[in-house]
Structure formats: structure tokens, C-alpha cells
C-alpha positions in Angstrom: -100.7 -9.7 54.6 -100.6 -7.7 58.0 -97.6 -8.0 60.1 -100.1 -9.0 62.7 -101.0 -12.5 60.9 -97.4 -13.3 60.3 -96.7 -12.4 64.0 -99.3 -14.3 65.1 -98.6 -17.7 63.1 -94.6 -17.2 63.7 -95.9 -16.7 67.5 -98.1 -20.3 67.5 -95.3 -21.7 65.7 -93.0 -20.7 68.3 -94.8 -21.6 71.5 -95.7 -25.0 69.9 -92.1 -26.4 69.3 -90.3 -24.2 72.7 -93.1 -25.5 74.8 -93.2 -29.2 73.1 -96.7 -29.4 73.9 -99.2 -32.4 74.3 -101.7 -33.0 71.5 -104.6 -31.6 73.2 -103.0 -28.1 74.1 -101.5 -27.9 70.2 -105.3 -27.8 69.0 -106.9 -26.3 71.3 -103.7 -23.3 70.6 -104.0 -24.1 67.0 -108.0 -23.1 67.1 -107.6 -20.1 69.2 -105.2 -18.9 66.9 -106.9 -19.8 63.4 -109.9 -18.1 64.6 -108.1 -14.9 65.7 -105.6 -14.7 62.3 -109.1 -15.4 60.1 -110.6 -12.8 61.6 -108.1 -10.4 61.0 -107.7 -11.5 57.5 -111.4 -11.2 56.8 -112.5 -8.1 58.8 -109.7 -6.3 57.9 -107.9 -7.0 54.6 -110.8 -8.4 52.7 -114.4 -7.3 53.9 -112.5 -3.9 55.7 -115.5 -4.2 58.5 -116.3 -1.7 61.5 -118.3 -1.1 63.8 -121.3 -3.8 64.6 -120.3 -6.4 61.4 -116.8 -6.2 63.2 -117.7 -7.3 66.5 -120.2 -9.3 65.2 -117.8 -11.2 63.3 -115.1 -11.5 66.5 -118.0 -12.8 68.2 -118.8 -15.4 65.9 -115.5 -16.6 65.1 -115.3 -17.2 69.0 -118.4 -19.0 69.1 -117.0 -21.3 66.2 -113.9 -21.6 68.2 -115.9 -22.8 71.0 -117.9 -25.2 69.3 -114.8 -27.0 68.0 -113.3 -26.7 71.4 -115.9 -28.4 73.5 -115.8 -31.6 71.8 -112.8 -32.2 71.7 -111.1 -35.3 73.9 -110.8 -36.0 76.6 -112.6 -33.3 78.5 -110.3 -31.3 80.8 -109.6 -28.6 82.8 -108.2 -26.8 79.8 -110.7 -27.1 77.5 -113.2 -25.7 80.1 -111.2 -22.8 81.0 -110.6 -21.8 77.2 -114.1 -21.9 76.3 -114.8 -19.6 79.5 -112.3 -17.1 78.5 -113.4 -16.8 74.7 -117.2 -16.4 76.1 -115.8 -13.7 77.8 -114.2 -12.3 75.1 -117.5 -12.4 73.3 -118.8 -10.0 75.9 -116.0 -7.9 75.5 -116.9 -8.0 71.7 -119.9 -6.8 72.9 -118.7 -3.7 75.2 -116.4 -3.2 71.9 -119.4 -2.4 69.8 -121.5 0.0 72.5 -118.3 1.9 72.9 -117.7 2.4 69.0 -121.5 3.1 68.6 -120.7 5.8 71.4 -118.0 7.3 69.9 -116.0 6.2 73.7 -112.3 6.1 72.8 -111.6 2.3 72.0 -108.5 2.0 74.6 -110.4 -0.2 77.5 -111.4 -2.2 74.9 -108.1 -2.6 73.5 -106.5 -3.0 77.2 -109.2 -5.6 77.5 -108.7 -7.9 74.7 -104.7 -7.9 75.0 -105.2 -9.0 78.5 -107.9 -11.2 78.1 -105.4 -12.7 75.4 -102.2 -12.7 77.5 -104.5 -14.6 80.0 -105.8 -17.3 77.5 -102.1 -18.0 75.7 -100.9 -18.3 80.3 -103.5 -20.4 80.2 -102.9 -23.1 77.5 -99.3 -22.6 78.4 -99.0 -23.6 81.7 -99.6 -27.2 82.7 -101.9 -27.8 86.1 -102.8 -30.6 87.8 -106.0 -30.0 87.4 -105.6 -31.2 84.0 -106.5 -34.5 83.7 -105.9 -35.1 80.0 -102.5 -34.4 80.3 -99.4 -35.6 82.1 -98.6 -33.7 85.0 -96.5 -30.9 84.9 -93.5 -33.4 84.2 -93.2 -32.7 80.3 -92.9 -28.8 79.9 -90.0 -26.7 79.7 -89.7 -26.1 83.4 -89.7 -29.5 84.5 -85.7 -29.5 85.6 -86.1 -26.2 87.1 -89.5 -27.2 89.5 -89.3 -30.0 91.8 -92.3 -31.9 91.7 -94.1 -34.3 94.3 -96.0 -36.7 91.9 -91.8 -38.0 90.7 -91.2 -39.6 94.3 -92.4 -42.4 94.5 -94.6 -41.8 97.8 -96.9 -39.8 95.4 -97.1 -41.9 92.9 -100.7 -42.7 92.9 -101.9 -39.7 94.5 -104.8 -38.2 92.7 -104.6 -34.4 92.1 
């Protein structure tokens, strides 16, 4: 096994118990990740894929991750906003492949997908309002370092 899949599974395992996270964000996390760590096991330790089958195969196992995603319960902010980033990373799959096919050095695409990845794991980390499946930002780790307006009682039923 690559020291990328371990790092990767040690990494979701990590994130999952520091950031004690709802239900909904552990599976949505949990199919991001399987996605990524069975592509890398299957494009490059058991197929050893490159150029179009490679980015062909990224781009489906984000499509699959998608589908699994979207119906999910209940439908919120989250959910949306992961499926928007891996279509994106589906076009950047894409860009992936025209560079290889034009012999382009692969660093943009590389500088792509690790931000477009830094962005997603932000994403599913941090709790917004705007989230209406989940608590408010009450239950991560930075609750008793952020004050927050919905705990007085004023705000109680304020809708965010």
C-alpha cells in the first residue's frame, strides 16, 4: 500500500474523532475519502493507469461520490456545496487529461487538485449556519473559544 492511502485513512480517522463530528458530515467525509483512497488503489497499484483511463477514472469515482452524496438526509448546505466542489474537480480531471495529452507539465494541475482538496476537507470541517441539518456551530472544537449569538437566550429562535 502507498503511503498516501494510509495517510489518507489515518487523516479521516483523525479529523473524525478531533472534530467529533455530526453524522451527516462523517459520511459525507467518509465518501469523499473512499472515493479518493479507491482511486488511488485502483489507478495506481492495481490497473497502473495514465493518461485518459486515469482521469477518466477520477472523474467517475467523483461522479459516484456525488450520486451517493445527493441523497443523502436531510438536504443541506453541505451536501450542496460538496457536490459543487467534486463537479468541479471533475473539470479539473478534465483540464488534467488535455494537459497530459499536451505534454504541459502537470504542476497547475497538481496546484489545482491540492487546493481544490484543502477547500473541500475547510468545507466539511467547518460548521455554518447555513447548515440546516446540523446544530449550529455549538458542537465543534471551537465552541469555548467563539462566542456565539444563537446561546443567549434573546436568539433563541432566530432563524439563520
Amino acid at each position: 500500500m502507498n503511503i498516501a492511502v494510509i495517510a489518507a485513512i489515518i487523516f479521516t480517522l483523525i479529523v473524525i474523532v478531533l472534530f467529533r463530528l455530526r453524522q451527516s458530515r462523517v459520511i459525507v467525509a467518509a465518501i469523499v475519502a473512499l472515493s479518493f483512497i479507491l482511486h488511488i488503489i485502483l489507478a495506481d497499484h492495481l490497473l497502473y493507469l495514465d493518461g485518459f483511463l486515469y482521469y477518466a477514472t477520477a472523474a467517475i469515482f467523483d461522479i459516484a461520490a456525488i450520486a451517493l452524496i445527493v441523497n443523502l438526509e436531510p438536504k443541506t448546505k453541505l451536501i450542496v456545496d460538496t457536490c459543487s466542489i467534486l463537479f468541479l474537480m471533475i473539470c479539473i480531471n478534465a483540464y488534467g487529461w488535455i494537459i497530459y495529452e499536451l505534454y504541459m507539465s502537470p504542476i497547475t494541475y497538481n496546484i489545482g487538485m491540492g487546493l481544490v482538496y484543502i477547500i473541500l476537507a475547510f468545507r466539511i470541517l467547518i460548521m455554518t449556519g447555513r447548515d440546516r441539518g446540523d446544530r449550529r456551530a455549538k458542537n465543534n472544537i471551537w465552541s469555548p473559544l467563539v462566542h456565539h449569538r444563537y446561546s443567549e437566550g434573546r436568539y433563541r429562535n432566530t432563524k439563520v
